[in-house]
C-alpha positions in Angstrom: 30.9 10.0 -35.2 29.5 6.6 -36.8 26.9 4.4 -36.1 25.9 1.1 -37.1 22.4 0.8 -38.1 20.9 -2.6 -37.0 19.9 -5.0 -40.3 18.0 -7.9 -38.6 14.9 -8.6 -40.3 11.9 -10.7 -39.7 8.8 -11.9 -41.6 5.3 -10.7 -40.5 1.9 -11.2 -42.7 -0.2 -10.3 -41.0 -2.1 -6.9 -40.2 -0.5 -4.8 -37.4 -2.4 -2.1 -36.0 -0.8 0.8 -34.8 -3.1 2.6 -31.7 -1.3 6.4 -31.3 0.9 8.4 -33.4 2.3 11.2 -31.6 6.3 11.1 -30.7 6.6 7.3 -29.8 4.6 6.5 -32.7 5.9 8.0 -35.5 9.4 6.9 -33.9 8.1 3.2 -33.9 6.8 3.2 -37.5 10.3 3.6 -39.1 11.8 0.4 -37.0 8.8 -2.0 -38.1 9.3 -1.2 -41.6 12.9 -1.3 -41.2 13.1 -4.8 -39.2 9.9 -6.8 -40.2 8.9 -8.0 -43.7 5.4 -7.1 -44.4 2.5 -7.6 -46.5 1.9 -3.8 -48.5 -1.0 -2.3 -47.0 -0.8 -4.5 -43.8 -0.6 -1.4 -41.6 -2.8 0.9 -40.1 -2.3 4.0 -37.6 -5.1 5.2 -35.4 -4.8 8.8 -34.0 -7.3 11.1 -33.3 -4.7 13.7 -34.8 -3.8 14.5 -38.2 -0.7 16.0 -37.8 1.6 13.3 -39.0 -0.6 11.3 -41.0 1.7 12.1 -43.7 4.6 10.5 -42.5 2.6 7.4 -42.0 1.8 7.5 -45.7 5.1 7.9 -47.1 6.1 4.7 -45.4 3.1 2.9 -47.0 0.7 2.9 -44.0 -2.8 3.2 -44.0 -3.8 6.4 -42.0 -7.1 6.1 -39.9 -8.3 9.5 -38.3 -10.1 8.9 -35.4 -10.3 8.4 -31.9 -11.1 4.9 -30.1 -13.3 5.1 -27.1 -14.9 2.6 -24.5 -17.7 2.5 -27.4 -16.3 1.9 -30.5 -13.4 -0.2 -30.0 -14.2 -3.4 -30.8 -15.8 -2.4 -34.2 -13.3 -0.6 -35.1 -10.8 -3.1 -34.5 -12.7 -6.3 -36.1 -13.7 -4.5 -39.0 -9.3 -3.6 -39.6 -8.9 -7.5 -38.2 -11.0 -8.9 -41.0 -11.3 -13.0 -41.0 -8.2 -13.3 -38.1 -7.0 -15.9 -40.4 -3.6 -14.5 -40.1 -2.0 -13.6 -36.3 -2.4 -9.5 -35.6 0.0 -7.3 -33.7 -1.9 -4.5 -32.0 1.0 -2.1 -30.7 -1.0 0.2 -28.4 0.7 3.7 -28.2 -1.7 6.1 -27.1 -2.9 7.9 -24.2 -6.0 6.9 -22.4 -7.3 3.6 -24.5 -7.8 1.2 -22.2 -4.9 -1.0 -21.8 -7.2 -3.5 -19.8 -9.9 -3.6 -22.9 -7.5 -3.9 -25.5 -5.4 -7.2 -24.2 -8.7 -8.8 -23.6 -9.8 -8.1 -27.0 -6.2 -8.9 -28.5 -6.5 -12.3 -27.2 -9.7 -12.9 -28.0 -9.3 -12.4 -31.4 -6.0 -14.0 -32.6 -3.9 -11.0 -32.5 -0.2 -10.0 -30.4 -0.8 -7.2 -28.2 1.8 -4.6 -26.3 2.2 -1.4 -25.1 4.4 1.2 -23.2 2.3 1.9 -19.7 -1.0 0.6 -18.4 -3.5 3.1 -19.7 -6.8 3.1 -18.7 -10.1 5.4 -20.3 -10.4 9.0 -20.2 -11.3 10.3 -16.9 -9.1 8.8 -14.8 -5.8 10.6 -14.7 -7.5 14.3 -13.7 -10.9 12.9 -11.6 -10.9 14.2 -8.2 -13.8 11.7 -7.3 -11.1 8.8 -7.7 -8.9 8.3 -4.5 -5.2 8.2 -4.8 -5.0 4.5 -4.2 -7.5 3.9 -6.9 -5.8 6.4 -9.1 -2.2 4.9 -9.1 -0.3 2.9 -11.5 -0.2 0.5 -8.5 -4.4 0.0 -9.0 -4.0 -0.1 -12.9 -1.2 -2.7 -12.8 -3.7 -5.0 -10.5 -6.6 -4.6 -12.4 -4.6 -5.4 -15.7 -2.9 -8.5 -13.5 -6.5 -10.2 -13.0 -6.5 -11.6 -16.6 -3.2 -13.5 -15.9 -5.1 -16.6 -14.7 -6.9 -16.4 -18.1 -5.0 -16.0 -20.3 -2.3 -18.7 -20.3 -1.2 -19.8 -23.8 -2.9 -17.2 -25.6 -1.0 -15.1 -28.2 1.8 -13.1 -26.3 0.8 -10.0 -24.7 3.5 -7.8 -23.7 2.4 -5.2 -20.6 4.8 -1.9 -20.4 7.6 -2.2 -22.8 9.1 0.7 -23.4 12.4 2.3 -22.4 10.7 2.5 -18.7 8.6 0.6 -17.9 10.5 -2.3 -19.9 13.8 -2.3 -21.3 15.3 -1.5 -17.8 14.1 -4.7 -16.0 16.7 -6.3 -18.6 19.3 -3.8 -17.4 18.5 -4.6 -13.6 19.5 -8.8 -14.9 22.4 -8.0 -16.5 23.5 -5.5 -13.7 23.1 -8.4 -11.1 25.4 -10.7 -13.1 27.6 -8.3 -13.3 28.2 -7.7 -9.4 28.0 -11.2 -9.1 30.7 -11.6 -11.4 32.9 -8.8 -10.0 32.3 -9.7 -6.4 33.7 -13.3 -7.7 30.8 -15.1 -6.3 30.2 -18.8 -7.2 27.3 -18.6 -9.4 24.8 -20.0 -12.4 22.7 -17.7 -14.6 19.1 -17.6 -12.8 16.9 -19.1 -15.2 13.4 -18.7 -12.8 11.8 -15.3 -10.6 12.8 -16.8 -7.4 16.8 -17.8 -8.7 17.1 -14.4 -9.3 14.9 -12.8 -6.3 17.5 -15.1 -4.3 20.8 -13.6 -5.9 19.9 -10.1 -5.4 19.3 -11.3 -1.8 22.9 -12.9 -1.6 24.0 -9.4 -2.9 22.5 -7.8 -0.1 20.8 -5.2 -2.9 18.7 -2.8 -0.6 17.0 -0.9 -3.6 17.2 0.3 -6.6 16.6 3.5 -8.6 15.7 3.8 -12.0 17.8 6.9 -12.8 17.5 8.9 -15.8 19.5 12.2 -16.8 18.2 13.8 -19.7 20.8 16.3 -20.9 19.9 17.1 -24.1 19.8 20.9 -25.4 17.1 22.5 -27.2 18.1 25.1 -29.9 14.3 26.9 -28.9 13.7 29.1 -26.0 11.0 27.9 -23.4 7.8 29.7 -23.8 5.9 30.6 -20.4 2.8 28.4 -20.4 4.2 25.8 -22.8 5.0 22.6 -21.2 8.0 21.2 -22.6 9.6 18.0 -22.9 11.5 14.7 -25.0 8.4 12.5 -25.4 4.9 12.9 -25.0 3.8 16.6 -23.3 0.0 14.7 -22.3 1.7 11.8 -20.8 4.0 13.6 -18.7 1.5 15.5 -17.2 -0.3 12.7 -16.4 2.5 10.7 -15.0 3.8 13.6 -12.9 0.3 14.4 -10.9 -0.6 10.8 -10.1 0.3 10.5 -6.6 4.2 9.8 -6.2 4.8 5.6 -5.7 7.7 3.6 -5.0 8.2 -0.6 -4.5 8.7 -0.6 -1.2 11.6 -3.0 0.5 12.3 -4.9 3.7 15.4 -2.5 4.5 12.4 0.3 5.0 12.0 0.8 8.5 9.5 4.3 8.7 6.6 4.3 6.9 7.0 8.0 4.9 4.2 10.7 7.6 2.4 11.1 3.9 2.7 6.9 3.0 0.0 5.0 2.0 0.2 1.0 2.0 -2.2 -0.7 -0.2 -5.0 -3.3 1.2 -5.2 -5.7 -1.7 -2.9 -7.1 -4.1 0.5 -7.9 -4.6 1.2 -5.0 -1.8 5.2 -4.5 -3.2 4.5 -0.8 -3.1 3.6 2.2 -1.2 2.3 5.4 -2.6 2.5 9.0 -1.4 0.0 11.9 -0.8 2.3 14.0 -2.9 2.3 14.3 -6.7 5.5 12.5 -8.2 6.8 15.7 -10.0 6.7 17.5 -6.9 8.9 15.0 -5.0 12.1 15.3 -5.4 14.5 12.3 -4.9 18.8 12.0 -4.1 20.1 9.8 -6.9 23.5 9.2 -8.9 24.5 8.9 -13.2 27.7 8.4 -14.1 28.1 11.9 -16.3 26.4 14.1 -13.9 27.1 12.4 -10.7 24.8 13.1 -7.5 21.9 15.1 -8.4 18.2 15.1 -8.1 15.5 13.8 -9.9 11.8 13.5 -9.2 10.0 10.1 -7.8 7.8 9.9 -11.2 5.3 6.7 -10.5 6.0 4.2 -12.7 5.1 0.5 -13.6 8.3 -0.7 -13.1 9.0 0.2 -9.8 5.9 -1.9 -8.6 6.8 -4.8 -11.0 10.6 -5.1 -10.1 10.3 -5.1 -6.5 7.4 -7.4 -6.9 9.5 -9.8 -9.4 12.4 -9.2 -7.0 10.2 -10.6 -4.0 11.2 -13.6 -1.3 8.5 -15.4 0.8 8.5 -17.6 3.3 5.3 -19.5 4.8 3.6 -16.0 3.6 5.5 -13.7 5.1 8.0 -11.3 2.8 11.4 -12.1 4.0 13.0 -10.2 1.2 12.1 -7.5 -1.1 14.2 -4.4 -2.8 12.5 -0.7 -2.6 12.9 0.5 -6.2 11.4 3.7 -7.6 12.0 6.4 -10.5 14.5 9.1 -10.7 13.7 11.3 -13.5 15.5 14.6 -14.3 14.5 15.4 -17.9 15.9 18.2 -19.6 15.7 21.7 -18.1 13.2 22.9 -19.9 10.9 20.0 -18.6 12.1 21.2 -15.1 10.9 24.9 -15.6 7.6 23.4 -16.8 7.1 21.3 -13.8 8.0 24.6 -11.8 5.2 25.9 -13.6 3.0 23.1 -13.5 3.0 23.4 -9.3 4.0 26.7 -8.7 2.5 29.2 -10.9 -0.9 26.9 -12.3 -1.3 25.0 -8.8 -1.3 21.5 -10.9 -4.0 22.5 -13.3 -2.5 21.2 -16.4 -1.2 23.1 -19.4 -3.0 23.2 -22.6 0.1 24.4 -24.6 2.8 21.7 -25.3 6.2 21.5 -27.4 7.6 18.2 -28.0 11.2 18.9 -29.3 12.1 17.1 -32.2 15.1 15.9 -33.4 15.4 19.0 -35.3 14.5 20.9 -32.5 17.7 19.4 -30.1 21.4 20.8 -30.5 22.8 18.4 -28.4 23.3 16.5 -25.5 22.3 12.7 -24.8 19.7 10.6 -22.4 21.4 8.5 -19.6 18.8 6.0 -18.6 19.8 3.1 -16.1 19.7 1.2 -13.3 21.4 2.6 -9.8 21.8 -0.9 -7.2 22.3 0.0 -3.7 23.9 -1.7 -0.5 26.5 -4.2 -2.0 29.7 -3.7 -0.3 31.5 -2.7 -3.7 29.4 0.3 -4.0 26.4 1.6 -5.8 26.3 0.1 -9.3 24.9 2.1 -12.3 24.0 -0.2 -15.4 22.6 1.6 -18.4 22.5 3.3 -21.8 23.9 6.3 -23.0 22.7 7.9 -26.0 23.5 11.3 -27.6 21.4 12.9 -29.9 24.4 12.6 -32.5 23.8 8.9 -32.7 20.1 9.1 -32.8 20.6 10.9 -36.1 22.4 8.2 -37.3 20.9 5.4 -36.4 16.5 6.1 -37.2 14.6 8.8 -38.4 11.8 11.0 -36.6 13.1 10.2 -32.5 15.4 12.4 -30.3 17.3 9.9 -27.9 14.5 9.8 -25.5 12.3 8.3 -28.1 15.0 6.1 -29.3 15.2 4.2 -26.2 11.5 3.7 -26.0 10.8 3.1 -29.7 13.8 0.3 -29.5 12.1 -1.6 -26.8 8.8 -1.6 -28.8 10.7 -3.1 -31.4 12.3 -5.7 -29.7 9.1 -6.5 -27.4 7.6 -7.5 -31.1 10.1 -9.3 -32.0 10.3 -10.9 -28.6 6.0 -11.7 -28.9 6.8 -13.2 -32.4 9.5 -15.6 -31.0 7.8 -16.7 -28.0 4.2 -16.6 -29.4 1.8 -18.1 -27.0 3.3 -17.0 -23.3 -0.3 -14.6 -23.0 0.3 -12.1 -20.5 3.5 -11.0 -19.7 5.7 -8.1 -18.2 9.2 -7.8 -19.3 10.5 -8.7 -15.7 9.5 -12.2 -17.4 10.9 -11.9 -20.7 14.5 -13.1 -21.1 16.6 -10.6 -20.8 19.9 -11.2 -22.7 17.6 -12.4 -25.9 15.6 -8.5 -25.4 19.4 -6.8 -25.0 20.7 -8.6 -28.1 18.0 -7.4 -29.9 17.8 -3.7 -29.0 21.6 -3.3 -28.0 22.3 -1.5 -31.5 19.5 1.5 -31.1 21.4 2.2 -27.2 24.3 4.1 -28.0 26.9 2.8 -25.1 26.1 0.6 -22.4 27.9 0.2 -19.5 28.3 -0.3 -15.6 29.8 2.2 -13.6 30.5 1.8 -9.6 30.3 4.6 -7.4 31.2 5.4 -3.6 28.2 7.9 -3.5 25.6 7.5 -1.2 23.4 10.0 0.9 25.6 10.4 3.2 27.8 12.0 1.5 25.3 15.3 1.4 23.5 14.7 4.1 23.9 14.3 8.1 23.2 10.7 9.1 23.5 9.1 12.0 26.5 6.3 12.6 24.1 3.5 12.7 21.4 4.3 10.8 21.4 3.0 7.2 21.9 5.9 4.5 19.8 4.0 1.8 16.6 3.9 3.7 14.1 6.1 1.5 14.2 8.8 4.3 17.2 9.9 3.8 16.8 9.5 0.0 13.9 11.7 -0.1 14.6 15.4 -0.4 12.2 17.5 2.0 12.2 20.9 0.6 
């Protein structure tokens, strides 16, 4: 097998400051030094762990061991910013440092901000005393959404770019133009939300999942009471007890018996009493075919059907339910098992994130399933064995290489476009992000498929196979 290793290069002076270096991080760090031209020493990593502070040195890094919190923040950040003559890039990969706190302070002093998921402060994720509505991505993607207003030509600020949320709100673009294109429909390129909200209405697209299957092989054995998985143990966890949410479209007729809709907002999504990793979803790839994955809240399922959203004098005409289809690796899935089963969601306190050392083979197959246009589902995505991650960057199974890629390209995207303040990538463009990150994705491709749930399920004649219902598993 070959690979060709991407060569594009730009030049960056000034200070970048790397927030979290676990498994995304230490994945990152090789692409920025690989693709952007810096000043020596113009790098530092946070991380309250020592672990792989060595590997940020060998790259020439400055390695800072520590943990930011609510109080210390700011001084620790102006006193790495020094006189802001020169732009910053804070690229925020950590768990529980406020996401919220650090844009505000990015654009107050001069510097690029982004990061892979909305994160707020410690004692959120786990606090009992916080209700589900307050305690879901929905609530943290709001709160994040208020600075919009303010900050408008203000150095970029990129929210949730990562493999998901991120780099698959470009696939869900290109995946439209491609069923244009095959259903031979008279069309331009959108260039504006509501051009493209309009021609995934004209494709009659009922919803969408974000499905991922995760087949790579580990050459260890599962340990009970060891939650294992691809990218970070911590942030899984967290993800896969906050309470299960999906956008939620005008094709929905029932309200779920356990559905919650929100009361302020944006209102594009619904949330469930149930955790995500404990809900288990119908959903298609094109290796494995119909399987299940769990509904795993995510950012992007909020911000797509919310992109994707048509009103008229007020009242949503159109919108697309979209939500998250994860099946990671089966080790991952025996952890989960564990997680609800045998430790009634308290979470672990042992963890193994496998390595590219650690992974015999296999790939990640993360993409974009559209539903309800007459040619069939449509699966747009990236295929990526853990062959080609070798080859391509060091330090990142596929999993990581998807996410770390997006990073990448979301810098790259904030250096080209430097004054847009804050964005999500459902706003970026699209085709500039793909061209960018296309070499780090292994193959890409579109698949079309005849599947739906009625082929595994009883459904009645008229009713509609893709409403969520009949989607949703009910052990």
């Amino acid at each position: 097998m070959s690979a060709i290793v991407p060569s594009f290069k730009k030049d960056f002076s000034g200070p970048i400051i790397m927030i979290g270096f676990g498994s995304i991080g230490i994945a990152t760090l090789p692409l920025i030094y690989r693709h952007l031209n810096l000043k020596s020493n113009s790098l530092t990593v946070i991380s309250p762990d020592e672990t792989n502070r060595s590997i940020a040195e060998s790259y020439g890094a400055t390695f800072l061991h520590g943990a930011l919190t609510e109080d210390n923040y700011i001084s620790v950040l102006q006193t790495l910013l020094g006189d802001n003559q020169e732009r910053a890039f804070i690229v925020n990969l950590s768990t529980e440092v406020s996401s919220k706190d650090l844009t505000i302070f990015a654009s107050k002093n001069n510097a690029h901000y982004i990061d892979t998921v909305v994160e707020p402060w410690p004692g959120f994720y786990f606090n009992n005393n916080i209700s589900k509505a307050d305690q879901s991505n929905y609530a943290l993607r709001e709160s994040l959404h208020e600075l919009k207003s303010e900050l408008i030509n203000t150095p970029t600020a990129i929210s949730c770019c990562g493999a998901n949320p991120g780099m698959v709100s470009w696939f869900v673009k290109q995946a439209l133009l491609n069923i244009a294109k095959d259903n031979n429909l008279d069309f331009t390129i959108p260039k504006t939300r509501i051009e493209w909200s309009r021609l995934m209405q004209e494709l009659q697209i009922k919803g969408i999942h974000i499905a991922e299957r995760d087949s790579q092989i580990s050459k260890l054995e599962k340990k009970p009471g060891v939650f294992v998985n691809t990218w970070s143990a911590v942030g899984c966890i967290a993800e896969c007890l906050q309470p299960a949410e999906l956008g939620w479209g005008t094709n929905e007729k029932d309200l779920p018996n356990d559905g919650h809709q929100h009361n302020q907002g944006c209102k594009s999504s619904i949330y469930l009493d149930a955790p995500g990793g404990n809900v288990k979803v119908r959903t298609w790839t094109p290796t494995a075919g119909s399987h299940y994955g769990f509904l795993v809240t995510h950012n992007e399922a909020i911000s797509i059907s919310d992109y994707y959203t048509i009103k008229e004098e007020g009242k949503v005409v159109y919108r697309p339910t979209c939500h998250y289809s994860y099946r990671p690796i089966e080790a991952t899935v025996e952890s989960l098992d564990e997680l609800f089963n045998k430790r009634n969601g308290k979470p672990h306190t042992e963890f193994k994130i496998l390595t590219e050392g650690d992974i015999d083979s296999g790939s990640d197959q993360l993409g974009v399933l559209l539903f309800g246009n007459s040619k069939g589902a449509y699966w747009y995505g990236s295929t990526l064995s853990i062959d080609e991650t070798r080859l391509l960057a060091p330090y990142q199974n596929a999993t990581g290489l998807q996410v770390s890629s997006a990073v990448l390209t979301g810098i790259f995207y904030a250096l080209n476009h430097p004054d847009e303040g804050l964005i999500e990538t459902d706003n970026m463009e699209f085709s500039e992000c793909l061209e960018i990150q296309k070499g780090y994705l292994g193959k890409l491709s579109g698949h079309y498929t005849n599947w739906s749930p009625r082929n595994e399920i009883e459904i009645p004649e008229n009713d509609d196979p893709w409403e969520f219902k009949y989607i949703r598993i009910n052990d």
